[in-house]
N, C-alpha and C positions, 0 to 999 in steps of 0.2 A: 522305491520311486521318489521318495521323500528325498534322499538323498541323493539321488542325481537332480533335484529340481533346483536344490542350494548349491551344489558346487562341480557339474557337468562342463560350465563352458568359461564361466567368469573369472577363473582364476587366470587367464592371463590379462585379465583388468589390475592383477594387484601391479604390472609394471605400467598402465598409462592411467590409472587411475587418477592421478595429478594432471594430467591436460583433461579427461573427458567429464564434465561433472556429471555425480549421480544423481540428482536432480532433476536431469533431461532424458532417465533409465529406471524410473521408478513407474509402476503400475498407475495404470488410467486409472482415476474414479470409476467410471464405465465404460460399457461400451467393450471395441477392441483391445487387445492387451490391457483389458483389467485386473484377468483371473491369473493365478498363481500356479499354473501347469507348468509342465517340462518346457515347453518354450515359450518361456516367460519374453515379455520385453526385454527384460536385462539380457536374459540366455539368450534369444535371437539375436540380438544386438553382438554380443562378443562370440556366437556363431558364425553371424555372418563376419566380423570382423575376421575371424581365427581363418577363415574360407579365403579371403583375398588374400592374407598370407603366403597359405600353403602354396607348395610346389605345384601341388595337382589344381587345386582350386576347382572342385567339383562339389555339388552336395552330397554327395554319397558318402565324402571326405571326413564332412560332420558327421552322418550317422556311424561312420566307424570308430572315429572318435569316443563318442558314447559308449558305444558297446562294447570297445576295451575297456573303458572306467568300470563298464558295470561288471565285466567280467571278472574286473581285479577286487571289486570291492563284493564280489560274490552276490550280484543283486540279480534280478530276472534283467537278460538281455532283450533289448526295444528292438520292435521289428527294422528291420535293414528296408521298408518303406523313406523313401524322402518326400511323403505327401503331407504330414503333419509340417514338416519343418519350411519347405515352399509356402505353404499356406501362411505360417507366422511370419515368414518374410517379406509377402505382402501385406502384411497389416502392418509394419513399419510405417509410420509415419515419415513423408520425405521432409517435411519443415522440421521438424524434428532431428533429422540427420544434416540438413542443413545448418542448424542450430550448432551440432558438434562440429562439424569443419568450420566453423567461423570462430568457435572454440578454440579448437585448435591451432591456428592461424594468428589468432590473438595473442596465444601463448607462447608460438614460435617468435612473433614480432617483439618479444620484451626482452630478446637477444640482442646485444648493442651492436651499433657498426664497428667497423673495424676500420677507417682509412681511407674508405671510398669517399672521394669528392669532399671533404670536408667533414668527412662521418655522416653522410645525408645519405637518409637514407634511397635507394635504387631497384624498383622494381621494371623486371627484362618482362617483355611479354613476348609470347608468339603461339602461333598454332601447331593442330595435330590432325590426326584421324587415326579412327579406330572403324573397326568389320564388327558384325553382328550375325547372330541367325538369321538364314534368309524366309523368316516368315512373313505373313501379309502387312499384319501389323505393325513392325518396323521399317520393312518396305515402304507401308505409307508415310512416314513420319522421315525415312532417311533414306531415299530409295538411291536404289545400287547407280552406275554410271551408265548412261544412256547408251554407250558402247558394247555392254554388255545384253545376251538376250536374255528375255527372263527364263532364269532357275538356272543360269552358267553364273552366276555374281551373288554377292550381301551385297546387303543395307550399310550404308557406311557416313557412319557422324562427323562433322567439324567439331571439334573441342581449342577455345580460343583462353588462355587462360594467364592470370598476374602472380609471380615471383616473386618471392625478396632474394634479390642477388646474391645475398650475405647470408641468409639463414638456409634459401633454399626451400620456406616455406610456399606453399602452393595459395594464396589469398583469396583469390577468388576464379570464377572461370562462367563461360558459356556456353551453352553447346550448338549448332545449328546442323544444319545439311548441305551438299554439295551446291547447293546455288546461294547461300551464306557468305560472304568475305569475309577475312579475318575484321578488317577494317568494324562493320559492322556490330558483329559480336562485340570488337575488342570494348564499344563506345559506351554498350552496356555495365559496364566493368567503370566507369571513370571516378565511380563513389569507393572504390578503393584505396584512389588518391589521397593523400593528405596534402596540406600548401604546406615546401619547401623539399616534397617528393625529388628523385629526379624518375624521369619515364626513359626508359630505353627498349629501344627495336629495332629491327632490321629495315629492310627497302622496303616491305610489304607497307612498310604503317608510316611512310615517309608522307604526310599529307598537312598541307595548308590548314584545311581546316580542324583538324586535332592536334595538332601544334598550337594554332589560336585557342581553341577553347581551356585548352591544359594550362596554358599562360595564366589565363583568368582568373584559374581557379590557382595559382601558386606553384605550379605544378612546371619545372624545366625538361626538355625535350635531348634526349643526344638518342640522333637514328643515322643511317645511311642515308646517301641523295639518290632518288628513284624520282624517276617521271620527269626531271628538271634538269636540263643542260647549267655545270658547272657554272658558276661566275667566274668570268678571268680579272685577275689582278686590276685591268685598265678600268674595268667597272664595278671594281667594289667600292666602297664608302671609306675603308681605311684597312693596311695591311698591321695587322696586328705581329706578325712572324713570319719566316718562312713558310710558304704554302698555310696560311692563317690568314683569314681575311674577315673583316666585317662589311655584311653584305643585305641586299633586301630583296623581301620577297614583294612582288606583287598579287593583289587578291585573285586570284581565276576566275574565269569568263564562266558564269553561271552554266548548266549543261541539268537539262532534265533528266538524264540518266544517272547523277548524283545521287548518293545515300540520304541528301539531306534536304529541306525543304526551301523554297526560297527565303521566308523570314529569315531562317537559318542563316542561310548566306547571306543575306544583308546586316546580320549583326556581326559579319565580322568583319576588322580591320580592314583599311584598305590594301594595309603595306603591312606586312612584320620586320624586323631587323632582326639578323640572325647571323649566326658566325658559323664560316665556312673553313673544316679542315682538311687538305690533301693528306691523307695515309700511306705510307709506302711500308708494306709487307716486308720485316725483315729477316722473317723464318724462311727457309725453300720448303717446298716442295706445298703450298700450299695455293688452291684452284685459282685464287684472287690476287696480284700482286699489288693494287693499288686501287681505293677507293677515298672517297669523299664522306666525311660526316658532317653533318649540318646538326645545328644546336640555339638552345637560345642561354645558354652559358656563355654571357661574352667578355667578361671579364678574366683576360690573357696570362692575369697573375697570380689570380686567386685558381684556376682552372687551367693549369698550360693544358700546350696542345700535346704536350707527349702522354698528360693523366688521361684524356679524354679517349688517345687511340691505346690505351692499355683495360680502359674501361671497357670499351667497345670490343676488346678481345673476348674481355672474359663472360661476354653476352653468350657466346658458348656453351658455359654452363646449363643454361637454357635447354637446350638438347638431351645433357647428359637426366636431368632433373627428367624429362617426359621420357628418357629413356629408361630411366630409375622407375617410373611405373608405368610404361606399357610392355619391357620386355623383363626388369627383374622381378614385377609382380602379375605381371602377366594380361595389363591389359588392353594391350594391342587387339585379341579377338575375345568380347563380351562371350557370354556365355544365356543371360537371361533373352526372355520368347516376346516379350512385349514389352512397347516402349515406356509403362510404369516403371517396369522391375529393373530395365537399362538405365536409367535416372540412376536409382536408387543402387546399382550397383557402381556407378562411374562416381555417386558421390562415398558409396563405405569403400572405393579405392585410393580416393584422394585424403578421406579420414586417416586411415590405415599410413598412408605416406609421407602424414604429417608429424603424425606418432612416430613413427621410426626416425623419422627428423628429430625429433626433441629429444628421441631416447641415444642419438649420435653426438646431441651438444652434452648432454648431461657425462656422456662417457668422455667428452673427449675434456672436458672440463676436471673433471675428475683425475683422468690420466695426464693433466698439462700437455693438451696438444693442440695443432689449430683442426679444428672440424673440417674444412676440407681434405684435408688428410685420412678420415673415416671411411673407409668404405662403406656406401649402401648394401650393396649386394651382400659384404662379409657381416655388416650388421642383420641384414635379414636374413640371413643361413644362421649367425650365432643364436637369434631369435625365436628362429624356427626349430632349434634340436634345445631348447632351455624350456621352450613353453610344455612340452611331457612333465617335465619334472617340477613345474610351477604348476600343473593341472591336476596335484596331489590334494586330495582333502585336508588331509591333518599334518600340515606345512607349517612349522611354528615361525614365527615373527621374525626370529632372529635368524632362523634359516633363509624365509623370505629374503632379508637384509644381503645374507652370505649368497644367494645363488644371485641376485639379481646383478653385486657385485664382483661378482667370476663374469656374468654377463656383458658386463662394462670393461671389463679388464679384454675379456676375447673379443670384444668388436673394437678395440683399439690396439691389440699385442703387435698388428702387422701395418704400419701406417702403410698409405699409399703414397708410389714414389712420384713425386714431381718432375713432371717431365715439359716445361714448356718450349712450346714450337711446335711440339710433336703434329707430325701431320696428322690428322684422322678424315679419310677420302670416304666419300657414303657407294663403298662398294661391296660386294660379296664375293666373299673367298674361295667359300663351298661352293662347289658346284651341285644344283637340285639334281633329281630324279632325271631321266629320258623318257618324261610320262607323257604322253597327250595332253592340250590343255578340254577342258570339258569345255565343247562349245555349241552343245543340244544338251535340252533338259536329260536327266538322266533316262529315263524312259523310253527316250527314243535318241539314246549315244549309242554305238558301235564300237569297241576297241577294237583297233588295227593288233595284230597277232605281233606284227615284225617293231619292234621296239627305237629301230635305229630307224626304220623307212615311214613314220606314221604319215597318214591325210585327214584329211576331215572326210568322215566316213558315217551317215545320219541312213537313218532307217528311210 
C-alpha cells in the first residue's frame, strides 16, 4: 500500500510539473488533506487531473487505474468502491485549484505575441453552456429551461470566459445560469485586463458602456456593431478609407433595466469617438457576407482596416478553443451531483486544458513549427496512450527525458493543414435516433411501440 500511496497517480505530473507548483500540492498542517493515505492531496489532485483527460472520464476510471498498477506490481488489489476516492475529492480545496489555473494561465501568458496589432497582446471573449445531472441541488443553483417540465430537462450553466488569442490560454472565466448575460459575467473578468490589452468580441458585448470603462483602464475595443444603426459617410467626423470612417458615439438614455447602476452611468463619457469599419466577406459560402466592426483603434496607419477585419476573422478561434474542452475533453455534460463538486470539476477541466496548451507550445517549439499547427485532440490522444507508460514506478530520468520526447515528436509528426475560408456551418451531419423526446417524468412516460408514428402518450 506504501507503494501505491508514492507512485499510483502522480507520475503523469512528471510532464506538467513545470506549469503546476508543488507547493499548492503538499499536505495541510491539519485538518483535511493532512494525512498521508492513498488519496493524498497530491494523488487526488493528479486523480482527478488523469479523470478529465480520459476518454471515459468516470471515477470508476481511477479505480481501475490503481488496480492494474497494483496488479502489475503484485500488491493487494483496492476495492473497485469509488467512495474513498469521491470523498477525497471533496475535500479539495476550490481556492486552491483556483490558485492552479491562474498558475497555469500565467505560465501560458509568458508565450510572446506573434504579429497581432503591433504584437499587443488580444484576448477573444465569449460564452458557452454546459448540461449537468438533473438533481435538486443544481437545479437550484442552474435550473433547467422553463420550457422544459420537470424531470424531461438538466441544470444547465452559462460559462463566460477570457482567451489569449495567441496562446489560446483560458485566463479567466465566470460561471452564471440561464437568466445571466454574457455581458454581465463577462464585466466580472475586467481585472484580467492589462492597459495596452486589445479586447475582442462579437455583437453580444457590443456596448457603450464596457467600451468606456475598458478605455479607462488602457484597454482598446475591436467588436461587431449590434444594437446601433451604422453611421453613414454624411455623418461621420472624418473618412479615414474606403468604408472606414471616424465616428461618435453618443451616451444612451439611462433605462432601469440596465446591468448598471446610475452612478455608473453618469461616470461615463458623454460621447466616445470610435472608428467604424464596413467588412465585406471574401470567402463563399459563409452565413454573413458583410458586417461592421467598431473599435476604438483609430489610428488608420498604425492599425489599417484590412489587419483589423483579419483579426476579427480569427475570433473564431474562440470556438474551436471551448470546443477543444467541451467536446475533445468532454465537458459539454458535467458529471458531478452537487453544485460544490460542479465548481470544482469545470475548474480541474480548464486546469487540465491549460496544460495540454503548454505542453502544444513546448512541442511545437521543439519541432520548429507554429503552434497553431498542433493539433489539440492529436495532442490529447498522444497524451493519453504515453501517460501508462509514465505511470511506471521505476522510470529512470533519462527515460523520463526519452518517452516525454517521442511525446513531443507524436503530437507534432502530423501538422494540421491550413485551410482558410473553409466554411464551418453549425450543423449536424448524422442523423439521431427516431426515439421519442421524454416529455413526462420517467415514471409516468409511455413509449409508443411504432417507432416511425410516435405521440405524446402520458399515463
Amino acid at each position: 500500500m506504501a507503494l501505491l500511496r508514492q507512485k499510483s497517480f502522480k507520475q503523469i505530473g512528471a510532464v506538467f510539473e513545470k506549469f503546476i507548483p508543488y507547493s499548492l500540492l503538499k499536505p495541510e498542517q491539519i485538518g483535511a488533506m493532512s494525512r498521508r493515505r492513498l488519496f493524498s492531496k497530491e494523488n487526488t489532485f493528479w486523480a482527478f487531473f488523469s479523470q478529465v483527460l480520459d476518454a471515459d472520464g468516470g471515477c470508476k476510471e481511477v479505480i481501475r487505474k490503481l488496480q492494474s498498477y497494483a496488479s502489475i506490481k503484485g500488491v493487494k488489489v483496492p476495492s473497485s468502491s469509488t467512495a474513498s476516492y469521491c470523498t477525497a475529492r471533496k475535500k479539495l480545496d476550490e481556492r486552491m485549484l483556483s490558485e492552479i489555473l491562474e498558475h497555469t494561465a500565467a505560465r501560458l501568458e509568458k508565450i510572446p505575441e506573434a504579429g497581432l496589432l503591433n504584437d499587443r497582446r488580444v484576448i477573444v471573449v465569449d460564452g458557452t453552456g454546459v448540461s449537468m445531472p438533473d438533481t435538486p441541488p443544481n437545479q437550484d443553483i442552474w435550473p433547467q429551461p422553463s420550457s422544459q417540465k420537470p424531470g424531461c430537462g438538466f441544470p444547465t450553466a452559462r460559462i463566460c470566459a477570457c482567451f489569449s488569442l495567441e496562446s489560446g490560454a483560458l485566463l479567466s472565466y465566470a460561471i452564471g445560469n440561464k437568466k445571466n448575460h454574457e455581458l454581465p459575467l463577462f464585466r466580472k473578468q475586467w481585472k484580467t485586463f492589462k492597459q495596452g490589452d486589445i479586447f475582442l468580441g462579437d455583437k453580444g458585448f457590443c456596448s457603450y458602456f464596457d467600451i468606456a470603462n475598458l478605455e479607462k483602464r488602457g484597454v482598446d475595443s475591436v467588436i461587431t456593431l449590434a444594437r446601433r444603426a451604422p453611421v453613414r459617410a454624411a455623418n461621420s467626423l472624418k473618412k479615414l478609407g474606403p468604408d472606414d470612417l471616424l465616428i461618435t458615439w453618443k451616451r444612451p438614455v439611462y433605462n432601469a433595466k440596465l446591468s448598471y447602476s446610475t452612478d455608473a452611468w453618469e461616470k461615463l463619457p458623454k460621447e466616445l469617438i470610435l472608428r467604424q469599419t464596413k467588412v465585406t466577406v471574401k470567402y463563399p459560402g459563409f452565413r454573413t457576407q458583410r458586417f461592421y466592426i467598431v473599435t476604438t483603434l483609430l489610428d488608420a496607419a498604425r492599425y489599417p482596416a484590412e489587419e483589423l477585419a483579419e483579426l476579427y476573422f480569427k475570433r473564431w478561434d474562440v470556438e474551436l478553443f471551448f470546443r477543444d474542452i467541451k467536446t475533445t475533453m468532454g465537458m459539454d455534460i458535467l458529471r458531478c451531483r452537487t453544485p460544490e463538486m460542479i465548481r470544482k470539476e469545470i475548474l480541474m477541466h480548464f486546469i487540465a486544458y491549460n496544460c495540454v496548451r503548454r505542453l502544444m507550445y513546448e512541442a511545437a517549439e521543439e519541432a520548429d513549427v507554429e503552434v497553431r499547427r498542433v493539433s489539440f485532440k492529436g495532442s490529447l490522444q498522444a497524451l493519453r496512450n504515453w501517460e501508462p507508460h509514465l505511470n511506471q514506478a521505476k522510470v529512470r530520468k533519462t527515460e523520463r527525458f526519452r518517452l516525454i520526447s517521442d511525446l513531443y515528436d507524436a503530437m507534432t509528426n502530423t501538422p494540421i493543414r491550413q485551410r482558410p475560408g473553409r466554411s464551418e456551418p453549425r450543423c449536424i451531419k448524422r442523423r439521431p435516433k427516431n426515439y421519442q423526446l421524454l416529455t413526462s417524468p420517467r415514471h409516468e412516460m409511455k413509449e409508443i411501440l411504432h417507432r416511425s408514428r410516435y405521440r405524446v402518450a402520458t399515463a
